[in-house]
N, C-alpha and C positions, 0 to 999 in steps of 0.2 A: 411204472416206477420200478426201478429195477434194485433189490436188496444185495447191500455186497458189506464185505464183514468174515462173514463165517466161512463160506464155499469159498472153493478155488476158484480164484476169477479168469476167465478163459477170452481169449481172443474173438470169441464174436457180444462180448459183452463189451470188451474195447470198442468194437464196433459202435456198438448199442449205445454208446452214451457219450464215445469223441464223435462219431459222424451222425448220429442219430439225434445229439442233444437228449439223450433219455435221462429224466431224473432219478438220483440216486436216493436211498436213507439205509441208515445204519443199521445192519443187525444189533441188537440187544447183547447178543453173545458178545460180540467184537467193542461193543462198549465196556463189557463188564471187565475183560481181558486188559483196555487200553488203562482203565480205574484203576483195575488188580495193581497192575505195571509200575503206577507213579506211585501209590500208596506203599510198594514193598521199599520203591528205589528211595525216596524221603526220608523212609526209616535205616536202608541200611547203608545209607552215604554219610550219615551222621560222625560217624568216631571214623572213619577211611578216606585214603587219596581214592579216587578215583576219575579218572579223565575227563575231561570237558566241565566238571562239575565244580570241582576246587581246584585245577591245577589250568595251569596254559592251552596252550594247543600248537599242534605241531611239533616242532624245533622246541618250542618255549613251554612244552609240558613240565619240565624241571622246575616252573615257578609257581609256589604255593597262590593262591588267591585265599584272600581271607572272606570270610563268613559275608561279609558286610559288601563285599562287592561282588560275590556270586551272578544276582540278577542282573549286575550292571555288564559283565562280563558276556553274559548272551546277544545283549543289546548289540555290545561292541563288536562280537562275531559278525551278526545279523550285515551292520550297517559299513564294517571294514571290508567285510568280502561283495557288498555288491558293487561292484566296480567291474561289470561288465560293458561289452562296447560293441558297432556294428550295428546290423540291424535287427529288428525286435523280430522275437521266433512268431510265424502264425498265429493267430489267437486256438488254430487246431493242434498244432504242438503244444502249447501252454495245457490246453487241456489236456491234455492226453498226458503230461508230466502231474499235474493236478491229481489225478487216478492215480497215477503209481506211485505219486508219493503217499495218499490218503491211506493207496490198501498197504502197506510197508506199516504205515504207523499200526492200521489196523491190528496187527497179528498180537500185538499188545508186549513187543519185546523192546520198546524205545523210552519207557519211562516218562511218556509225554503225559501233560494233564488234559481233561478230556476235551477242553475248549478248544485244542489244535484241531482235533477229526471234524468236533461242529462247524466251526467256521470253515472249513477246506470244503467241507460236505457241501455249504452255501455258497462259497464260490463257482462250484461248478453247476451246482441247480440254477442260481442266480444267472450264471453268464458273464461272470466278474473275473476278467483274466490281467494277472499281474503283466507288466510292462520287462521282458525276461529278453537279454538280450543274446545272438546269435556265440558272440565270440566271448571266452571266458574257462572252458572246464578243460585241464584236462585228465578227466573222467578216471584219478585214482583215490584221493578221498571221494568221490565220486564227484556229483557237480555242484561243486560248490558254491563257484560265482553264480551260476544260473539258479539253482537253487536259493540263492541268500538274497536274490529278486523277486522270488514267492513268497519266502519267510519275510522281505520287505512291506511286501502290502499286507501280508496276516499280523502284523504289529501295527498297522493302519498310517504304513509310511510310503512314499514314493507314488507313481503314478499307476494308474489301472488302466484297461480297454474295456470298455460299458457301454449296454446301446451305440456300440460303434463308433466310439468315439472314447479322444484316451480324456483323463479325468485327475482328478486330486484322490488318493485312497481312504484320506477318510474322510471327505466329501462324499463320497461316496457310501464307506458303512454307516456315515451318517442319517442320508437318503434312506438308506432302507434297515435303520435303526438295528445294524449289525454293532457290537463290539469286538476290538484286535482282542487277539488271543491273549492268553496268559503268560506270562516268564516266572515259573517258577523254581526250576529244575534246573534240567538243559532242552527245553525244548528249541533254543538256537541249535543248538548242533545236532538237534534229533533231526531236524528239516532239511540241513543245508549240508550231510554227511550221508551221502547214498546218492545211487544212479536210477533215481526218476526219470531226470530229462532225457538223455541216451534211452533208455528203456520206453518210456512215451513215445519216442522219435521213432524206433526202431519199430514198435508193434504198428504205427501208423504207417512207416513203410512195408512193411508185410502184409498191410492192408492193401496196398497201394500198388504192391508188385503182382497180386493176385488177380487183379483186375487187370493188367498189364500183360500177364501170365493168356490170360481168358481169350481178348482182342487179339492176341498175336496166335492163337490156335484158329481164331475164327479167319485171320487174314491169310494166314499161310491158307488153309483149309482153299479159302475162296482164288486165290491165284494157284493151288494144283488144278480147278474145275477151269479156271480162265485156260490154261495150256493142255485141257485135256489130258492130265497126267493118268498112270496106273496106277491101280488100288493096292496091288502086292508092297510098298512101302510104308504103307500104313499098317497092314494086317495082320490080324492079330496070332497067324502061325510064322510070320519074321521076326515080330516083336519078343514074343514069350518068350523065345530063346536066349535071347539076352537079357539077365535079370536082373534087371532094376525098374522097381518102382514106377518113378517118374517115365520113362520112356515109356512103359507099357500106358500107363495113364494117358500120356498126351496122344498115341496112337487109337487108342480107345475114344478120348475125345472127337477126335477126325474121323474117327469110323463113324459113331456117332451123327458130326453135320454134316456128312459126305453121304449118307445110306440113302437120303433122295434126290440126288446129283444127279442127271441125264448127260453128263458132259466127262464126270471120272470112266476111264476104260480097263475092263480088264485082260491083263494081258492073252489068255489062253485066247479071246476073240481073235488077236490081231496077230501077233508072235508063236503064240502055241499052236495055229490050227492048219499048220503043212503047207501056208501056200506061198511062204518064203523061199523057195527052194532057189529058184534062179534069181534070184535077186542078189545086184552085187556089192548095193550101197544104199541102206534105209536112209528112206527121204526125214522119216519122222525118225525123233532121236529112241534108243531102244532105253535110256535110262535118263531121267529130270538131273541138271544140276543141282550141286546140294542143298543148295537153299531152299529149295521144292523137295527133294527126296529125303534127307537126311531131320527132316522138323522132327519125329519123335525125340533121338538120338541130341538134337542140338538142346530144343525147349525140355528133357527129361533133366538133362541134370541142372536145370532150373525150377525148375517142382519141386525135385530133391533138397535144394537149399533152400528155398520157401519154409519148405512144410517142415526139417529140421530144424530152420534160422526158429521158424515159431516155436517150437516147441523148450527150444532153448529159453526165447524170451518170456514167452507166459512162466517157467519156472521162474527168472529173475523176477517182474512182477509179481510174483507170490512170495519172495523169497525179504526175509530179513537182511536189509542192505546196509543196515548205520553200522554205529563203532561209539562206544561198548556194548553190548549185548547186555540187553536186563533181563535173566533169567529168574525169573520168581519161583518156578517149580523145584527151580537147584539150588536156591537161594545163594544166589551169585553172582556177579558181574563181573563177565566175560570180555578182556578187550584183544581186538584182532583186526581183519582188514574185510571184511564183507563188503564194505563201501568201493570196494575197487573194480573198476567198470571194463575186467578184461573178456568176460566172459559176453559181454552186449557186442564190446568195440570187432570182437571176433567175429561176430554172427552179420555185425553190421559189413563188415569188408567182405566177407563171401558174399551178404544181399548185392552189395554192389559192383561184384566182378561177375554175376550171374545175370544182375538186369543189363549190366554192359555188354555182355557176349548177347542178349536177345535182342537190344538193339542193332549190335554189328551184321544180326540175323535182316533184323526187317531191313537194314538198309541195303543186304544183298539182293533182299527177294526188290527192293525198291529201282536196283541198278538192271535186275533183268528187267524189269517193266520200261526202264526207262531205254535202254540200248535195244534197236529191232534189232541190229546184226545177232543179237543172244536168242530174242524170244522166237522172231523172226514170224510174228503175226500181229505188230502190234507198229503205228509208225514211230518214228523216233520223238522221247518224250510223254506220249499217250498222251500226240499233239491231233486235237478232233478238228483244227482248223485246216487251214491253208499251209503245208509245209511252206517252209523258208520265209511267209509272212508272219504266222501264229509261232509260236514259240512252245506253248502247253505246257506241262511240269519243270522245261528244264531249271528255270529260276527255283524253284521248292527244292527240287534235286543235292542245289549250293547247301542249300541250309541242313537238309538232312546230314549231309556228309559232314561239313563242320562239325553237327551236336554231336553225332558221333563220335567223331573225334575228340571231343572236348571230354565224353565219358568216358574214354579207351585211357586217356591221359586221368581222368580223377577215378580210375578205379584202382589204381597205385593204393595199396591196402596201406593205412592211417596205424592200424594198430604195432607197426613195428617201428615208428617213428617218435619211440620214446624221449624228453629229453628232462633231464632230471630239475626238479624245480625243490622251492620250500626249506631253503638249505641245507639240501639236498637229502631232507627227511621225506619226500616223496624221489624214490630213486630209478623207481621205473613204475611208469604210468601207462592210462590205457590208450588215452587220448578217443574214449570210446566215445564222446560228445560230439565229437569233429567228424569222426566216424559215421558216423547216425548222418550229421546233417549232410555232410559229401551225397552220402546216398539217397538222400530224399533228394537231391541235386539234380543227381542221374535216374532218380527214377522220371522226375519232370521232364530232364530233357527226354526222353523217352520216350512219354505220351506227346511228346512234338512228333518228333520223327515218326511216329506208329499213324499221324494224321495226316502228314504227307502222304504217306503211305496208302493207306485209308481212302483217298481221293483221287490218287492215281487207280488203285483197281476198281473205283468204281465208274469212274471215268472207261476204263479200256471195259467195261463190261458194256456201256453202250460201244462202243466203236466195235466189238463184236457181234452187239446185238444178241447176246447169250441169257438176258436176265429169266426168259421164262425157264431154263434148261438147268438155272443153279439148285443148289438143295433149297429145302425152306429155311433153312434157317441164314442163311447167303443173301435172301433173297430180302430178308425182313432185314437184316445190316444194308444190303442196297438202300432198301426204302427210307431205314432210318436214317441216312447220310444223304440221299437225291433231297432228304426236303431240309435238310443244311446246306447243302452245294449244291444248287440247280447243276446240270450238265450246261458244260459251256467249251464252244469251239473260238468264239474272240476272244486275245487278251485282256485281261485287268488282274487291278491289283488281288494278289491271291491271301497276304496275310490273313484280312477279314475272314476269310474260309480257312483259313489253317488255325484259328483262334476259335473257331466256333466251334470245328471239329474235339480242340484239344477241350475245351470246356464241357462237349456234349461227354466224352468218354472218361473227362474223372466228375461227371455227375453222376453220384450213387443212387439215383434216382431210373440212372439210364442202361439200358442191356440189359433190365429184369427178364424181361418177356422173351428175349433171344437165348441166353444162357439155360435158362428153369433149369433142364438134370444136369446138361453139362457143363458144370463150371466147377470150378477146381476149388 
C-alpha cells in the first residue's frame, strides 16, 4: 500500500497504482492540511464575495447567490456541466485522472471538506470508476465536463464501471456501504476546476511511450545485426561528440544489446585493413541507410521529450490546479487561472510529434525489410513461402503504412487550435484534453505498426538462419515472439498475430527479463 499525501508523487508511483492497481491511504499530514483548508475558508468566506462560493461562475460571476442557495448552487455546477459525449475514457484513464485530482486536493489549498479525499481514496482502492466521457474539455478552466463525471458519482449520481460491468452509482455506494461526499463549500468547483484528466492522460502516455521508446531500440538494435551493419554508428566516440542526452543514451542502449552480437562488424576488419586498394565498386554498402545508421540521432530526441514531457507533467500533478486559491498561511484567497491546461496540452503535442516521428522510423526500417531491391538479402516481403504463390508480410505492410499516416496527420499539435468558448470569458484555451487523448491515439497506433514490425524481423531471422549469431538479448525477443507467431511460410489470416503481438508488448508484465539494465 502505497502512502501519498505528504511526498512528492513521482511518475513511477503513477505506475504503481494506475497499472499496478496498488492501494493507496492518506497521509495524516495531507489530511490535516485538507481540514486546516476548509475550516479557515468557512470562516473567512463569511462577510466576502468570493468566487464559486457566493457569486456565479464564469460570465455569470456578477451575480450574487444568496446564503440559502450556496449548496444548491454546487449541485447545479456538478449536474449542468456533465454533459459530456462520445466514448467513455478507459477505466485506466479514469483512474489515473482519479490520482491527480485526489493528490491537487491533497496539498490542502482547495478548501474541500475531508469527505472529498476519503471517498476518492475508495474509489480508486475499490476499483470504482466513474462513467467519464471522451469528448467535452477544452482543457482551460481545466476539465470540466470530464471532471463534473467524477464529481457526478462522488455525489452518488450517474452511472459507474465495477466488477466490469457499468452500474447505478449509488447502487453501488450502497453495496459497499460508501456515502457521496459532502457540499458544503465549494467542493463542486474544487473537483471539476483543474486539469486532472489531461494530466492523468498525459503521465499514462509517458508511461506508454517509454515502453515504446524500449522495443524500438531493441528492434532497430536487432535489424542492424540481421544486415550485418558496423559498430562505429553506435559508438560511444561518434556519439559523445554530439551533445545531447538522449542521443548518447540511446547509443549506449545499443551498445549495450549489441556487445554479444556475432553478426555486428567492425569496420577497421573490413574497410580499415588495406585490402581495398584495387577494388573499384564495394559490393557491400560502406554505410547502412538511415534508418539503420542514423537510430541514436533519430530515437535521441525522443528520450529527450520523454523524459522533459515527464518532468513537466509530475510538476503539474504536484502542483495546485483549481481557482481560487485557499491560502491559510497568508490568510487569503487568491483568485487566478492555475486551472488552465496549457502547460500539459504542450507537453502532450511534443509527446505526440516525437512518438509519430518513431513510428515513421519503424516503418522505414519496416520498408527495408520488406523491398529486397533495398536489403538485397532478404526475398521480397520476408515472404518464407513460395514467391509469386505466398505473399508473406506484404498485406501488414498496407496497414503499417496507413497507421502511420493516420499519425503523421494527428500529430498536427491540438494546442494552438484555440477557439474561444464561455462567452467568451474563456478566450484562449488549451484544448490540452484533446491533446492528451490524440496522443494516447498515436501512441496505440504505434505499438500496431511496432508488431508488424516485430514479425517481419523475426520472420527474416529464420529465412537467414542467424538466430544462434544474434546478441542475447535479440535472441530472448526472438523466442519471446516464435512462441506468439510460430514461423510460417503458407498464407493465413495474419490479424490474429498482429493482435497478439500488439497485446504481448503493452503487457506490463512482458519485457521484464529482456530490458533488466537497459531500459530507459
Amino acid at each position: 500500500m502505497l502512502k501519498i499525501g505528504k511526498e512528492y508523487l513521482q511518475s513511477t508511483d503513477v505506475y504503481r497504482i494506475v497499472y499496478q492497481n496498488e492501494k493507496i491511504e492518506i497521509d495524516e499530514y495531507a489530511l490535516k492540511k485538507v481540514s486546516e483548508s476548509f475550516e479557515f475558508l468557512k470562516e473567512f468566506s463569511k462577510d466576502k464575495v468570493i468566487y464559486g462560493i457566493n457569486t456565479g461562475f464564469g460570465p455569470m460571476a456578477q451575480y450574487k447567490i444568496s446564503e440559502t442557495d450556496q449548496i444548491q448552487l454546487q449541485y447545479n455546477l456538478i449536474r449542468s456541466h456533465s454533459a459530456g459525449s462520445g466514448e467513455l475514457l478507459p477505466e485506466r484513464c479514469v483512474r489515473a485522472a482519479m490520482l491527480a485530482r485526489l493528490n491537487t486536493l491533497l496539498k490542502g489549498y482547495s478548501g474541500v471538506n475531508i469527505s472529498v479525499v476519503n471517498l476518492l481514496k475508495e474509489f480508486l482502492n475499490r476499483g470504482i470508476y466513474p462513467n467519464i466521457y471522451k469528448h467535452g474539455g477544452v482543457g482551460a478552466s481545466g476539465d470540466l465536463v470530464q471532471l463534473s463525471h467524477l464529481a457526478l458519482a462522488l455525489i452518488g449520481e450517474g452511472n459507474v464501471r465495477y466488477e466490469g460491468k457499468e452500474q447505478n452509482t449509488a447502487d453501488v455506494l450502497e453495496k459497499l456501504n460508501l456515502k457521496p461526499i459532502e457540499i458544503i463549500l465549494r467542493e463542486g468547483l474544487a473537483l471539476i476546476n483543474g486539469t486532472s484528466v489531461m494530466t492523468g492522460i498525459s503521465l499514462s502516455n509517458i508511461i506508454k511511450a517509454k515502453k515504446l521508446l524500449n522495443v524500438t531500440i531493441l528492434t532497430s538494435s536487432l535489424i542492424n545485426e540481421i544486415v550485418k551493419s558496423y559498430d562505429d554508428h553506435f559508438s560511444s566516440e561518434l556519439n559523445r561528440v554530439k551533445f545531447h542526452k538522449g542521443q548518447d543514451k540511446v547509443a549506449k542502449e545499443m551498445r549495450h544489446i549489441l556487445s554479444s552480437s556475432k553478426l555486428i562488424k567492425k569496420r577497421q576488419d573490413y574497410l580499415y585493413n588495406g585490402n581495398n586498394n584495387n577494388v573499384i565498386v564495394f559490393e557491400d554498402k560502406v554505410q547502412e541507410y538511415y534508418s539503420l545508421r542514423c537510430v541514436p540521432q533519430i530515437l535521441g530526441p525522443v528520450y529527450d521529450t520523454i523524459i522533459n514531457s515527464e518532468e513537466i507533467l509530475v510538476s503539474e500533478i504536484n502542483s495546485v490546479n483549481d481557482n481560487p486559491i485557499i491560502d491559510k498561511e497568508n490568510n487569503n484567497v487568491f483568485h487566478g487561472g492555475n486551472f488552465h491546461g496549457d502547460y500539459v496540452a504542450l507537453e502532450a503535442d511534443k509527446l505526440k510529434i516525437a512518438v509519430t516521428k518513431l513510428s515513421m522510423l519503424i516503418e522505414r526500417q519496416l520498408n527495408f525489410l520488406m523491398n529486397d531491391k533495398l536489403n538485397k538479402i532478404l526475398p521480397p516481403f520476408v515472404n518464407l513461402g513460395t514467391l509469386g504463390l505466398n505473399l508473406g508480410m506484404q498485406g501488414a505492410q498496407f496497414t503499417a503504412v496507413s497507421t502511420v499516416a493516420e499519425n503523421q496527420t494527428l500529430s498536427n499539435p491540438m494546442s494552438v487550435h484555440s477557439i474561444p468558448n464561455n462567452n467568451d470569458n474563456q478566450d484562449v484555451v488549451s484544448m490540452g484534453t484533446n491533446a492528451s487523448l490524440l496522443t494516447q491515439k498515436v501512441i496505440n497506433n504505434t505499438f500496431e505498426v511496432l508488431s508488424i514490425e516485430l514479425i517481419s524481423l523475426i520472420q527474416a531471422v529464420d529465412y537467414l538462419k542467424v538466430k544462434d549469431k544474434l546478441s542475447e538479448t535479440s535472441q530472448k525477443l526472438y523466442k519471446e515472439i516464435r512462441e506468439i507467431v510460430p514461423v510460417f511460410k503458407d498464407d493465413n489470416t495474419l490479424y490474429p498475430s498482429i493482435n497478439k503481438v500488439i497485446a504481448y508488448l503493452k503487457n506490463e508484465n512482458k519485457l521484464s527479463d529482456i530490458f533488466k539494465e537497459n531500459t530507459i
